[in-house]
C-alpha positions in Angstrom: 48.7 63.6 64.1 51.7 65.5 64.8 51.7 67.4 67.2 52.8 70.8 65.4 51.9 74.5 66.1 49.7 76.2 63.9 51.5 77.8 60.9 49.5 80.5 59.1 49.8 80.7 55.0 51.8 84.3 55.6 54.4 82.3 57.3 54.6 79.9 54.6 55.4 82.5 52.0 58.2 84.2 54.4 59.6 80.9 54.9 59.8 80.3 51.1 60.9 83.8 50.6 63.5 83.1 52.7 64.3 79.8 51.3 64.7 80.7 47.8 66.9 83.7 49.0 69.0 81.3 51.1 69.3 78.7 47.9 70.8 81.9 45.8 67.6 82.6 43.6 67.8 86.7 42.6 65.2 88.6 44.2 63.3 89.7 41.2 62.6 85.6 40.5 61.3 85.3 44.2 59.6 88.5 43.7 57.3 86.9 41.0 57.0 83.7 42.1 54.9 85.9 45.0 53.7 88.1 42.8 54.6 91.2 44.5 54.7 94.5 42.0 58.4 95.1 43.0 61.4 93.3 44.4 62.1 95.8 46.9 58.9 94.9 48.6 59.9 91.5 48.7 63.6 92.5 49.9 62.0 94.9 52.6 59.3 92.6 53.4 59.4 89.0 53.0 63.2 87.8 53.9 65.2 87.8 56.3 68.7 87.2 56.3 68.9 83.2 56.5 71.9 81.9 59.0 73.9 80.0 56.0 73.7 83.8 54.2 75.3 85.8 57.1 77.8 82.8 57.7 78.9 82.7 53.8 79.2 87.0 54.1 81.5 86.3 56.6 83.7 84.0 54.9 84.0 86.2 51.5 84.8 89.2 53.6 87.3 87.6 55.5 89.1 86.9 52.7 89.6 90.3 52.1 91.2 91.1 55.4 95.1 90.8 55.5 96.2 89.0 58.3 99.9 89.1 59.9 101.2 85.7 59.5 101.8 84.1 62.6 104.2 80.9 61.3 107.8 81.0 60.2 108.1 80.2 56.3 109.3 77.0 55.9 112.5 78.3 54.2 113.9 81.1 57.0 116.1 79.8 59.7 115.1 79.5 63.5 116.7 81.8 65.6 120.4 81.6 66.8 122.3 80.3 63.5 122.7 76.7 62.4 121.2 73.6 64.0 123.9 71.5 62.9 
């Protein structure tokens, strides 16, 4: 037998919570796979913000940041005239 700590049946149902969140399922589906009366209980309650989430938040919002180029275009001339 493994040699695993104990996991209690509330920890299973955050970790699935969390898990379906995490594969991009809408809160009202995980919700009622639980069976909670409303998804904000579920929101509030039963997930947590899974590393892969935050990470991907990250990304998109980055995105949206403008950035001062720090490369020459290929097309503008160095400095000091013709390399010729």
């Amino acid at each position: 037998m493994a040699d695993l700590p104990p996991v209690r049946f509330h920890d299973l149902r955050h970790g699935t919570a969390t898990m379906l969140l995490a594969a991009g399922q809408p809160i009202k589906v995980i919700s009622e796979i639980l069976g909670h009366a409303t998804s904000a209980f579920t929101a509030d309650v039963y997930t947590e913000v899974a590393q892969e989430l935050a990470d991907a938040a990250a990304v998109a919002i980055a995105a949206f940041v403008p950035r001062k180029s720090t490369s020459r275009a290929s097309n503008v001339p160095a400095e000091g005239g013709n390399d010729r």
